[in-house]
N, C-alpha and C positions, 0 to 999 in steps of 0.2 A: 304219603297218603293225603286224601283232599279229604277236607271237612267246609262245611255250611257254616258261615256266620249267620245269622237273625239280629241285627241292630237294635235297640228300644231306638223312639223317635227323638233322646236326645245327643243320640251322636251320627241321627240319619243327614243333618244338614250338612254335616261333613265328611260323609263315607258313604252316603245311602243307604236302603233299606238292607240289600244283605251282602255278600261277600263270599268268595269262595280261598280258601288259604291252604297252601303245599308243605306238611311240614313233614317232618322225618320220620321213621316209625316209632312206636312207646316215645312218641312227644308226649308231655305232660300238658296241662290246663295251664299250669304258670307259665310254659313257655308262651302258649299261645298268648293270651293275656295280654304279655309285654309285647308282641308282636305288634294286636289291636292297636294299641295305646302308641304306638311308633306313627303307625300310619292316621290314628284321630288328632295326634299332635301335629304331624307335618301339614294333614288339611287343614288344622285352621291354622297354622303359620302363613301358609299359603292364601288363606279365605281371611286372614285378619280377622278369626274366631278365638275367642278365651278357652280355654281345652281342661281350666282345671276342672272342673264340676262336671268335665263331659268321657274323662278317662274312665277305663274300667276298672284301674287300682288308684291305691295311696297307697305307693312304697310294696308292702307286699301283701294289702289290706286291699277286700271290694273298695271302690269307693260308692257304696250308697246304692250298691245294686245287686240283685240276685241271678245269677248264672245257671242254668239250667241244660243239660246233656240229653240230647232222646226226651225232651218234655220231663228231665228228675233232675232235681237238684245234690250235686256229688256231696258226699259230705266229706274228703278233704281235698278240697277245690284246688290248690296249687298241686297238689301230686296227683290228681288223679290221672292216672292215661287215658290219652285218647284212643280213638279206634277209625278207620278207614268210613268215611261216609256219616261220620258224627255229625248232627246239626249242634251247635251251640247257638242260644239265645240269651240275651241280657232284660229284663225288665227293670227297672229304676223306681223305687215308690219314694215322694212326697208328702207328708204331711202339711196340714195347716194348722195353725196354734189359737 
């Protein structure tokens, strides 16, 4: 099945703005996830980019962002399955101190 990746803009400088990914039926969120996080690692190996602050996880934790299915956020992220024509999006929030 295809689904729509939606980038936040701090992993567009190395993957660009969205992404289209092929995965198997009742793939789950987590798999995708680590998928993301293979190909945002390789570009900045390749772009001599630092990727830690820019993956989607730590270990099997967001790292510091909110993932979002059809515009809702799943509430159990690593299991939830996908479905044929899913858009997934990442936003990332910052504070200042």
């Amino acid at each position: 099945m295809k689904l729509k990746v939606n980038y936040d803009f701090i992993q567009q400088e190395l993957v660009g703005d969205s992404d289209v990914f092929e995965v198997a039926d009742a793939a789950k969120l987590g798999d995708l996830l680590r998928l993301i996080d293979i190909r945002i690692t390789e570009a900045g190996k390749k772009k001599g980019i630092e990727t830690t602050y820019k993956t989607i996880l730590a270990g099997d934790q967001l790292n510091a962002c909110m993932v979002f299915i059809n515009t809702c956020a799943p509430e159990n992220i690593m299991d939830h399955e996908l479905h044929d024509g899913d858009t997934v999006e990442f936003v990332y929030g910052f504070c200042g101190g």
